[in-house]
C-alpha positions in Angstrom: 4.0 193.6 -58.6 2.8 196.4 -56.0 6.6 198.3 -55.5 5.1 199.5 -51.6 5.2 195.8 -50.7 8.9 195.4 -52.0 10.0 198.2 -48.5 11.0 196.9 -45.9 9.1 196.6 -42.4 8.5 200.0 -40.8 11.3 201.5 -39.1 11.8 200.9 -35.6 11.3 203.9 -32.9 13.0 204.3 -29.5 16.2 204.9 -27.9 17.5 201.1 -29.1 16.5 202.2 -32.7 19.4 201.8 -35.1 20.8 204.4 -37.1 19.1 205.2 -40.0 20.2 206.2 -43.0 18.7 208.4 -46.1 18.4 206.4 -49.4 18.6 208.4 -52.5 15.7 209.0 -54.1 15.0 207.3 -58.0 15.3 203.8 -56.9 11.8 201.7 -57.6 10.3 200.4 -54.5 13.1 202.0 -52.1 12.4 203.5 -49.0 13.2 206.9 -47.8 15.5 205.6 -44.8 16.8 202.1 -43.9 18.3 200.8 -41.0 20.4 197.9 -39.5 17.4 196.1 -38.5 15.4 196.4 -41.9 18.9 195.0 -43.5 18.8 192.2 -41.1 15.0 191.2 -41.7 16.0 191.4 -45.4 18.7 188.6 -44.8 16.0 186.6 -42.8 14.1 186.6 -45.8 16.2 185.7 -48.3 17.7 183.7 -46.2 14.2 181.5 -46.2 13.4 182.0 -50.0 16.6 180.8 -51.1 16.3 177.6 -48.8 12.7 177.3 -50.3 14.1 177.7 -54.2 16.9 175.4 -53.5 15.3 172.4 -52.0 12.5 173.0 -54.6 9.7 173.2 -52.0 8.5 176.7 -53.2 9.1 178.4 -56.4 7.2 181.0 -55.3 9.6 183.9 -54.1 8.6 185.5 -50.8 10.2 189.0 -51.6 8.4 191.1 -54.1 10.5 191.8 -57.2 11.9 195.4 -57.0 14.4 196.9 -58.2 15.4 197.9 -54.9 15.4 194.2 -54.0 17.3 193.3 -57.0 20.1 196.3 -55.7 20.2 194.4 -52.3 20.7 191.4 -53.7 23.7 192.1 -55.9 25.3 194.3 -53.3 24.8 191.8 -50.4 25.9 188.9 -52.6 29.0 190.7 -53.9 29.9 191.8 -50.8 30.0 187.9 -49.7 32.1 187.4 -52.5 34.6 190.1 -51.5 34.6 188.8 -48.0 35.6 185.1 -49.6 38.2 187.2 -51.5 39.4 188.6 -48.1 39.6 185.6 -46.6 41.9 183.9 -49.1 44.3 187.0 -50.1 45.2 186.8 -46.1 45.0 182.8 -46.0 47.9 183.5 -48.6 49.7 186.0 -46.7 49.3 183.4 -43.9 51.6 181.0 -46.3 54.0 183.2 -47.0 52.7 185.2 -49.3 52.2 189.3 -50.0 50.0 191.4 -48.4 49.2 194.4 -50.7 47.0 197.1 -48.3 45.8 199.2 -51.8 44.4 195.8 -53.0 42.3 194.6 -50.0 41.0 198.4 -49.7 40.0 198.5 -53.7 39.6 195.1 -54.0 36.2 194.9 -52.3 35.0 198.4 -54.2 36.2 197.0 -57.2 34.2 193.6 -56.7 30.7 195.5 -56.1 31.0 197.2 -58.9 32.1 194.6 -61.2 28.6 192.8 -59.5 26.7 195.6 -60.8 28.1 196.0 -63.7 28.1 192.2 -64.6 24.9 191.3 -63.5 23.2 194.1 -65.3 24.7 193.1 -68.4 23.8 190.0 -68.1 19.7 190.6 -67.4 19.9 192.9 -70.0 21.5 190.7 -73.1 19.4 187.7 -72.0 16.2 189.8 -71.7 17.1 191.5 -75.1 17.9 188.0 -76.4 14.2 186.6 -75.3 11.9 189.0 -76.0 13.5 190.9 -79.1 14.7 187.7 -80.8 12.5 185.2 -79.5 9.4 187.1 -78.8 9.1 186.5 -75.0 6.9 189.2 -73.3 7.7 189.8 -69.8 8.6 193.1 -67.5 12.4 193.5 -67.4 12.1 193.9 -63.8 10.1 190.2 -63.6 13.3 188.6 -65.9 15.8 190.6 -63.8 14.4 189.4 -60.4 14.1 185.9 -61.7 17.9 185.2 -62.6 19.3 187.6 -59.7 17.3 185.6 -57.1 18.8 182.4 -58.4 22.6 183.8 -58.8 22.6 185.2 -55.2 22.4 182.1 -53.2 24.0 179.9 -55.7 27.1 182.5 -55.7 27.7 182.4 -52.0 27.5 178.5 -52.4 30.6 178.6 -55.3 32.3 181.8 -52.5 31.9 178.3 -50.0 33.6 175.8 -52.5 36.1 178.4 -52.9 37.5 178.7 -49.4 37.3 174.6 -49.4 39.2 174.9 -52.0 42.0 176.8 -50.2 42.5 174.4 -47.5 42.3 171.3 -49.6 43.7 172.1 -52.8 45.4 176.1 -52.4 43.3 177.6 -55.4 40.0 179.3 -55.5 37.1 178.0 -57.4 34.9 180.7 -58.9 32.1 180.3 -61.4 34.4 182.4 -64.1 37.6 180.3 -64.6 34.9 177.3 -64.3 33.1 178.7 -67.0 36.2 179.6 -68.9 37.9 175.9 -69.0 40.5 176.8 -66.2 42.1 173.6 -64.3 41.6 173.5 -60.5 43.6 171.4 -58.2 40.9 169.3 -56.7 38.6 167.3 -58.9 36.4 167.0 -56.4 35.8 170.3 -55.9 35.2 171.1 -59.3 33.0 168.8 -60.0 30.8 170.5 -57.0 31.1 174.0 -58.6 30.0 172.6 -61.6 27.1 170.7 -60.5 26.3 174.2 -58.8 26.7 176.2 -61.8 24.1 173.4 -63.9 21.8 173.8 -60.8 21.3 177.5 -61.5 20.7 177.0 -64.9 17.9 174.5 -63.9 16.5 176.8 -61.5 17.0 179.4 -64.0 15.1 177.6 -66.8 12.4 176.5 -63.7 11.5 180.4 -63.4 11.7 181.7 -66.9 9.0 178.9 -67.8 7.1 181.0 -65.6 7.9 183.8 -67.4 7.7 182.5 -70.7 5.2 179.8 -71.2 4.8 179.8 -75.1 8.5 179.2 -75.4 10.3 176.2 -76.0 12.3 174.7 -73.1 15.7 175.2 -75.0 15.1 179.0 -74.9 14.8 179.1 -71.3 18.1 177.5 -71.2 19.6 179.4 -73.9 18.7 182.7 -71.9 20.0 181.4 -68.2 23.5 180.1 -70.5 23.8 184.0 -71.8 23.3 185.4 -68.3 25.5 183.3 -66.9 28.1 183.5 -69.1 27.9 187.3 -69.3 27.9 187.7 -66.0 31.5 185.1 -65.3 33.1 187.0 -68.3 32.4 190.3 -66.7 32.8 189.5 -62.9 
């Protein structure tokens, strides 16, 4: 895809401009400078694409796949999660428990890294599974953009099921200890993060046909299963 359609709006001008900041240079499809109001028309958009992939009504994404649109996406997603995270170390506190300071300083660093780290690792074993081992041919960046754009919506949903899970049941529900066996207190609530976790895979499996038309259906699903595994054990 054409990487000048994956910046942002132009930049607004005038005294009620917001700041803008220099991005580094080496980044496909970045800009030079970004501002609060291209971040916010970012969220607008993916905001609508993920409503249209969700309800099924477009699979079609509206935003370009960049690699500076895939670096949004996992920073703005794990920084949801580290907000969720937030919220329930000072629930906690709220019942009595500690409050470590270090912890909700790091944590949130610690948590967009571990994003990075996790969801690169998992584009990059389930791309190396399907094209090396299966023969797919598709641009990593295509593959990439087609699981992150999935796993961002769908992770803020299972951040959701996780505060609910606080108030009704005291435990957080996260796609990891889902995928790992863990017990949670309410089996509702379970249930709902794994229905969410087989609804990625479906939507998953929905764009790497796209992808990868000659393969079989079970390879589609294989590949989502390895990126979403890799990415639970890793973050």
């Amino acid at each position: 895809m054409d990487a000048a359609k994956a910046a942002p709006r132009p930049n607004a001008s005038g005294p009620t401009a917001s700041p803008m900041i220099a991005i580094p240079k080496g980044i496909p499809g970045a800009p030079e400078s970004y501002r609060l109001s291209d971040f916010v028309h970012f969220i607008e958009e993916v905001a609508r694409d993920s409503l249209e992939l969700l309800t099924l009504k477009s699979p079609a994404p509206m935003l370009p796949a960049s690699w500076w649109n895939n670096l949004l996406l996992i920073l703005t997603t794990g920084a949801i999660i580290a907000l969720g995270n937030l919220i329930r170390v000072l629930f906690s506190a709220l019942r009595g428990g500690s409050l470590n300071l270090i912890a909700i300083i790091s944590n949130p660093i610690l948590i967009l890294l571990y994003a990075l780290i996790g969801v690169g690792a998992g584009c990059a074993l389930s791309y190396w599974y399907i094209t090396t081992q299966r023969g797919g041919q598709a641009s990593f960046l295509d593959h990439s953009y087609t699981l992150i754009r999935v796993w961002a919506p769908l992770s803020v949903i299972l951040v959701v099921i996780g505060l609910l899970e606080l108030f009704f049941a005291g435990a957080i529900n996260t796609l990891k200890l889902f995928l790992l066996g863990f017990t949670f207190g309410s089996p509702i609530l379970t249930l709902m993060a794994a229905a969410v976790a087989g609804y990625a895979l479906y939507l998953m499996m929905q764009g790497l046909q796209k992808l990868y038309p000659a393969l079989p259906r079970s390879q589609w699903a294989i590949t989502g299963a390895i990126f979403l595994v890799v990415v639970a054990l890793l973050f």
